[in-house]
N, C-alpha and C positions, 0 to 999 in steps of 0.2 A: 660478298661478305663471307665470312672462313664461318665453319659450322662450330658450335661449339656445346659441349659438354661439359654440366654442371654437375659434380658431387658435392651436396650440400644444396640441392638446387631449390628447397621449398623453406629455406631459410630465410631471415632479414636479407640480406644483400641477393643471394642466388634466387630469389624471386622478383627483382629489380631490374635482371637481363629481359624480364617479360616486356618491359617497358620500351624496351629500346631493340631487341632482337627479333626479326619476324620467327612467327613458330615454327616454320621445316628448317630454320638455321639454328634450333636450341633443341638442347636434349638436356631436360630439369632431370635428376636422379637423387632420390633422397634414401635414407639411411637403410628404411628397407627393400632397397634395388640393391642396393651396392655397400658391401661393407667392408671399408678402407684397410682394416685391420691384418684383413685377411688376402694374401694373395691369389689367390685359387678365385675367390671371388669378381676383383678387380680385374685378373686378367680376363676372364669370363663376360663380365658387363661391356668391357672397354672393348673388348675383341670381336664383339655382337652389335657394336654400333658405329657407324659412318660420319666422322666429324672431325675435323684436322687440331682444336684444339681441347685440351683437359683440363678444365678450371678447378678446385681443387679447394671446396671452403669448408671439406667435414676438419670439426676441430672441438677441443674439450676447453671451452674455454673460460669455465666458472675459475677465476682466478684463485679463490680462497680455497674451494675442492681440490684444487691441483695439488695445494700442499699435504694434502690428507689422502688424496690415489693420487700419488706421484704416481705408477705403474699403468695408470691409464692416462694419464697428462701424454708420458712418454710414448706409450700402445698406439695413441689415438694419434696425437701429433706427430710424432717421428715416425716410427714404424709405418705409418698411414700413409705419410710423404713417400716415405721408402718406395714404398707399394704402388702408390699412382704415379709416380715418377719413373719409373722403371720398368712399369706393364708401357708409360707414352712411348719410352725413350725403345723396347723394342715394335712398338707398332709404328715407328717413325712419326709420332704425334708430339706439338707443343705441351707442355706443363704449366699450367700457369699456378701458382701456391700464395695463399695468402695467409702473411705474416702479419708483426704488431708492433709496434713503438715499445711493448714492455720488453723487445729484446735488449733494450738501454735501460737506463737509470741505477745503474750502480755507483755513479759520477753524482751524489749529492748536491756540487757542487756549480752542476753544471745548471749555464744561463744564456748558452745558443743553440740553435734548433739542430738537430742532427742531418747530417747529409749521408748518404749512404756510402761514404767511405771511410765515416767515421767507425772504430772500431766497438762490436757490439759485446754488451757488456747488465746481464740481466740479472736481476737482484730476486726474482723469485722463482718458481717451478713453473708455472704458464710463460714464462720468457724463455727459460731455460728449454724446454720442451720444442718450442718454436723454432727457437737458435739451430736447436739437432734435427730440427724440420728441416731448414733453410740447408744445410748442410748434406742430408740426405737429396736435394732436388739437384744440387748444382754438381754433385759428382754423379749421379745415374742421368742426369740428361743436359747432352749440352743445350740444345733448344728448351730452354725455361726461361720464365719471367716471376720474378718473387714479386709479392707486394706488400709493401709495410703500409698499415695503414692505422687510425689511431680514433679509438672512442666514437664509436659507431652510434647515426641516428639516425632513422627515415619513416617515408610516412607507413613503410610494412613493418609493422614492428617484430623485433625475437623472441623469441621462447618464454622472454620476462613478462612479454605482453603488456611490455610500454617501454617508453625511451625515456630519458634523461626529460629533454624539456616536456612531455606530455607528463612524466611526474611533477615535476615544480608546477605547474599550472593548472593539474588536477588538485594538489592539495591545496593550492594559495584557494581557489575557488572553493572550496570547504570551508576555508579556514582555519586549517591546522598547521601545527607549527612549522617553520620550514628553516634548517639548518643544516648551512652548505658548507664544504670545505676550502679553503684559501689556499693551499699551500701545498696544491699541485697541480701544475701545468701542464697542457697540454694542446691539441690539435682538433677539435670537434669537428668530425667528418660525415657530411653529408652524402647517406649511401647512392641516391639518383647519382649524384655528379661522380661520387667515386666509380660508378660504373659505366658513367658517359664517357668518362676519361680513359678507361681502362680501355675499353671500346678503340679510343683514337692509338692508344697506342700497341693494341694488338694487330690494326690498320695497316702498319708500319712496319711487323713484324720486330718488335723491340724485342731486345732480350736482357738478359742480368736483373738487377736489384733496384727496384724503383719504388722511391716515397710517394706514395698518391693518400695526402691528406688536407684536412683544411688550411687554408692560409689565416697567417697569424698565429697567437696564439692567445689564451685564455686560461685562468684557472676556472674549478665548476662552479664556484662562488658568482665571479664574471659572467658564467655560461648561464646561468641560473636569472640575474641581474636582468639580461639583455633578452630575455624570454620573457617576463613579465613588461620590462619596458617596451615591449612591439607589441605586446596584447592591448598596452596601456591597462594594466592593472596594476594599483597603489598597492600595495603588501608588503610586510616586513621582513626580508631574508636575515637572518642570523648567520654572518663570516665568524666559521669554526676553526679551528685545527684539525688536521687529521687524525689527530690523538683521540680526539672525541669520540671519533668511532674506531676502535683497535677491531682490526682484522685479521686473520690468520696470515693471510699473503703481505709482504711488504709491497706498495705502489709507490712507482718512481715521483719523486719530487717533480721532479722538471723531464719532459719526453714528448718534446715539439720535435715534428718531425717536418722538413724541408728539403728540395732537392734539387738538384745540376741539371737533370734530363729533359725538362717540358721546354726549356729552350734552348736546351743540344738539338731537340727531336721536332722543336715546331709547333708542338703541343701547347694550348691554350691552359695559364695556371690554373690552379686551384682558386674560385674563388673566397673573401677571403671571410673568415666564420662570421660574421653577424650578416653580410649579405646573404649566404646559405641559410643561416637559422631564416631571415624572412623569409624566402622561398621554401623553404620546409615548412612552416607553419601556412603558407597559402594554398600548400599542396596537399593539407589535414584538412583545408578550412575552416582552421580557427582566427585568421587572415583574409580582412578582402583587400584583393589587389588593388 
């Protein structure tokens, strides 16, 4: 198994490789190891450790802050790319960079899931930022793998210190009010599997642009729905409009994300979101198997 190197490593997802990576094949680096920002740094961490690939999850990724420090959106994202991309690409090491679904949805319109050759097209400052990520990996290192992936849940939670379905099911069990939105689509990604998958195809040595997200798709309304229904708990969701809740960032309507490579490459799909949600909630033990 190739050794690998997490920036961003005590994250939601980059503490997910612990799960699946023996520990002399991981090297977790978190914000205060290694700061992306900065090259003198990065070359310095990256250059003092033994490991053929650079996984690459520091990222600014409060959506609505980003329109308010565009300058760190860009700093952190772009610039940060730049920097791990470019210290791998002279230490002869893989880049692996993880991107988002919010690099689309400027296509209001659109009502089929995106494949990665569709052209990216990002309506706010966290897509935009990302786009100039993806962009900085693929000219400083030909050996890179991007990963777009979409609406992140697992049972390690992030910095919010809860996910999506542990909020619906913490407040229906209070009893307090709960009002979802309809009328935006997306891919509800299970971070275990996203990084099972991810695994098989750094196996392979893949490279370029790969969608690794849930199968199907759902609005959080849906998402919301199908989490109470596998708890079997009766409760009243309120289907809102997005307009209910105005936010600084615009979110894409529609930003299902789908793709060509799991069976160009062999690769077992995505399973598809309500089968994950069970297995995520089994893996909380709010679910007995």
């Amino acid at each position: 198994m190739v050794k690998l190197a997490i920036i961003g490593g005590y994250g939601q997802v980059g503490q997910e490789f612990q799960k699946h990576i023996s520990h002399e094949n991981l090297v977790l680096l978190s914000h205060e190891q290694i700061e992306v920002c900065d090259l003198e740094s990065v070359n310095s961490v990256l250059t003092g450790i033994d490991v053929d690939v650079v996984i690459n999850l520091a990222a600014f990724h409060n959506t609505d802050q980003c329109e308010t420090e565009k300058e760190k959106a860009f700093l952190v994202n772009s610039i940060g790319a730049y920097n791990v991309a470019k210290v791998s690409q002279d230490l002869n090491k893989k880049v692996v960079y993880f991107s988002t679904d919010y690099v689309y949805g400027l296509d209001s319109e659109r009502d089929k899931p995106y494949l990665e050759i569709d052209e990216i097209a990002p309506l706010n400052i966290y897509g935009a930022s990302k786009s100039a990520g993806e962009m900085m990996v693929r000219t400083l290192n030909k050996n890179h793998l991007i990963i777009r992936t979409s609406s992140l849940y697992g049972a390690l939670t992030s910095k919010k210190g809860w996910t999506f379905p542990e909020m619906i099911y913490s407040k229906a069990s209070k009893g307090e009010p709960l009002k979802v939105v309809n009328d935006q689509v997306m891919s509800p990604t299970y971070t275990n599997e996203l990084v099972s998958v991810l695994i098989e195809f750094l196996k392979i040595d893949a490279t370029g642009t790969i969608h690794i997200a849930g199968g199907g798709q759902c609005s959080w309304y849906e998402f919301a729905c199908e989490t109470l229904r596998l708890l079997n708990i009766d409760y009243e969701i309120e289907s809102v409009s997005s307009s209910v809740f105005p936010t600084k960032a615009e979110r894409p309507k529609y930003s299902v994300l789908s793709s060509v490579f799991f069976e160009n490459f062999n690769v077992c799909p995505m399973s598809n979101w309500k089968e994950a949600l069970k297995r995520y909630l089994i893996e909380k033990g709010e679910l007995v198997q």
